[in-house]
C-alpha positions, 0 to 999 in steps of 0.5 A, a space after each residue: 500500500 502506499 507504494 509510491 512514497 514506500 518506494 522513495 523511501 526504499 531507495 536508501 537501501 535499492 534504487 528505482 530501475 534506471 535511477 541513480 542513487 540519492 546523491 551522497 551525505 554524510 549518512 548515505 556516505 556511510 550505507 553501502 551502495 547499491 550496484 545499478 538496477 538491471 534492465 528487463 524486456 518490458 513491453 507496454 500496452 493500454 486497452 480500452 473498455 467502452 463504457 464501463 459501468 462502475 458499482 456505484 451506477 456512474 459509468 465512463 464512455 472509455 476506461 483506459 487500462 494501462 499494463 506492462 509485460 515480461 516473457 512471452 504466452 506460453 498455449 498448451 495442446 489445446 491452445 489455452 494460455 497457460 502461463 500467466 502471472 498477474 502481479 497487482 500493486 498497491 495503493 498509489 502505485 503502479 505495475 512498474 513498481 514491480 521492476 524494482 531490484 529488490 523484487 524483479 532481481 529476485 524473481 524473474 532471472 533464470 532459475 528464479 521463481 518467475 524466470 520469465 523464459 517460462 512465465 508470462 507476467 503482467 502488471 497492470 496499472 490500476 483505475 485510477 493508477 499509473 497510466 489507467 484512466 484517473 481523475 487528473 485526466 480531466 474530470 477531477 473530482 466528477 471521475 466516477 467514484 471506484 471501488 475495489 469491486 470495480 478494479 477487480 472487474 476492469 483486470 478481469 475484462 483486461 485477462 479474460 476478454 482483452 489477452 484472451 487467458 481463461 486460467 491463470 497460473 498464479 495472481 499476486 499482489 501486494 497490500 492493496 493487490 493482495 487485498 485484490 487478490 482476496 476478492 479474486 479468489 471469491 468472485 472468480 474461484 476457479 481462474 487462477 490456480 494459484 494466489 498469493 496475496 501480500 500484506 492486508 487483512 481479510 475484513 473492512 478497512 476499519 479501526 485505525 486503518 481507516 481513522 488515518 486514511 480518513 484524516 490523510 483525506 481531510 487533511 487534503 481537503 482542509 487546504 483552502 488550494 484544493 478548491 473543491 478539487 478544482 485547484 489551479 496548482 497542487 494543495 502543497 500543504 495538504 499534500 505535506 499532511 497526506 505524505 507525512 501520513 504515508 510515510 509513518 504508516 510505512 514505516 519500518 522502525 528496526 531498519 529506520 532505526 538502524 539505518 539512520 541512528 542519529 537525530 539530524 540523519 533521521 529528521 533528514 531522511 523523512 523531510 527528504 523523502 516526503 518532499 520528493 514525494 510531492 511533485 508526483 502526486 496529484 490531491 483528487 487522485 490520491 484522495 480516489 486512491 485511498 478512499 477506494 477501499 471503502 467497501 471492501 469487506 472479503 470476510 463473509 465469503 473466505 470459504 469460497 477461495 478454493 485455490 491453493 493460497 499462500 498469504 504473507 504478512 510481516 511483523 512490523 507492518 503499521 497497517 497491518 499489526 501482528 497482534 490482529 487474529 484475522 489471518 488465523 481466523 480466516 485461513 481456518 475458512 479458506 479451503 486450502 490456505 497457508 498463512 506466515 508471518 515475516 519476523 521483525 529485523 532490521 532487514 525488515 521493511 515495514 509494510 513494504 516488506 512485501 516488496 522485497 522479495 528475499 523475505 517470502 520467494 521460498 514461498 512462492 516457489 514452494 507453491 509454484 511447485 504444488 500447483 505444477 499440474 492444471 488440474 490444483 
């Protein structure tokens, strides 16, 4: 969740594909450095949906869907697809998100757990994300009202009626892709043969999930700029707020603790990176983007999920704490689901830890490796 701002601040540690590291300090002088991130054959596409018709009755005449891909389609005997692997990012996002080092190194290499030799992967830009269709296109705040339940149907439409795949070997997500990954094991249980969500819970964004994305929200809107959403420049000072709640939310205190251990690199290093935030982001889209988990409420329908499901959350996650017995209680439901916490070390990385994919790629494997023949 929040993959944008979880990001910059992972580039203390890996920088984004193609970018250099943050020009050196007193502190970053002391971090070792990365080596520079690796170039993947990527290939890029959009498709439009005419008049998609969104949960809330509001329908929009195009719904553009951006999407980015590695490998190649793989037909069986019988001509079917069946190789593809759809990867789903978080909130604020996109699916070049996961072109990062510290995932793409680690899973789509020869031998790797998605040596993209023998998967087709694809990682599409959400409504509202990236390069899909968003209010800042144009309609502002008059941009249909999506939800969880609408983006889960736009990728359907991009899988099943636009490439042409009636199975998937593996959906993956993270925070809100794992949140998506859910709902798709419920609304269509039998098009993936394999699903591995990545940090989020199985209920409703409640309780003080909800209280800060609310407050983020506000924060925005309490900015005499944003207008009504109709602002001549970006709510800078609403923004600020926005981003200085995404940054404690993905926060990650044993390896913030280790890598900036004195007070003025501290106080640095946030300022740095909620500033470098600011310029990217746009204030309805960011409002969109963190208020469409408003229904989602997977709970009464767990027992639905039939395919085999490995689910992934880690110990020092803010959004999602550890002392939450959802997981236990929800796994009991599922037919064929295994649960793990990742442990807390200063390797750790907070909520983004489903980002760095050292931490849980023996689990994929693992059920990549159960779910070999069609018929699992």
């Amino acid at each position: 969740m929040f993959s944008l701002l979880l990001m910059l601040a992972a580039q203390a540690a890996a920088p984004a594909q193609g970018a250099s590291p943050p020009a050196p300090t007193p502190l970053a002088a002391a971090v070792p450095q990365p080596p520079a991130a690796r170039r993947w054959p990527t290939r890029e596409a959009d498709v439009t949906i005419p008049a998609f018709r969104f949960a809330s009755g509001e329908t929009l005449a195009q719904l553009r869907l951006h999407y980015t891909m590695l490998g190649q389609p793989h037909r069986n005997a019988k001509g079917e697809i069946d190789n593809a692997v759809m990867v789903l990012h978080g909130t604020g996002g996109s699916g070049q998100q996961f072109l990062v080092p510290q995932f793409a190194d680690e899973l789509y290499g020869p031998g790797q757990p998605l040596d993209i030799s023998r998967y087709w992967i694809i990682l599409p830009d959400g409504i509202g994300h990236g390069r899909s269709s968003k209010p800042s296109d144009g309609l502002r705040m008059k941009f249909p009202r999506y939800d969880y339940a609408d983006m889960v149907e736009a990728q359907y439409r991009l899988l099943h009626d636009v490439l042409g795949i009636r199975r998937m070997r593996l959906i993956m997500g993270t925070s809100m892709g794992c949140m998506h990954g859910l709902m798709w094991g419920e609304t269509h249980p039998d098009f993936a043969r394999a699903l591995m969500p990545l940090a989020c819970e199985p209920v409703p964004i409640a309780g003080l999930n909800r209280m800060w994305r609310q407050l983020l929200i506000d924060g925005i809107k309490a900015d005499p700029a944003w207008a009504g959403g109709n602002y001549v420049v970006q709510p800078l000072q609403g923004l600020r707020t926005a981003q200085t709640a995404l940054f404690i939310a993905g926060a990650a205190p044993l390896n913030l603790q280790a890598l900036y251990p004195t007070r003025d690199a501290a106080a640095a290093f946030a300022q740095e990176r909620v500033a470098k935030a600011l310029p990217l982001i746009d204030a309805n889209d960011l409002i969109y983007q963190v208020d469409a988990s408003r229904s989602y409420d997977p709970s009464a329908k767990l027992g639905a999920i039939t395919a085999p499901l490995v689910w992934i959350n880690s110990a020092d996650d803010f959004i999602n704490p550890r002392n939450l017995d959802y997981p236990a209680q929800a796994v009991r439901q599922m037919k064929n689901a295994r649960f793990r916490l990742i442990p807390e070390t200063a390797d750790t990385h907070g909520h983004g830890t489903h980002t760095w994919a050292i931490n849980w790629k023996a689990d994929l494997a693992d059920l990549l490796e159960r779910t070999t023949t069609p018929a699992q």
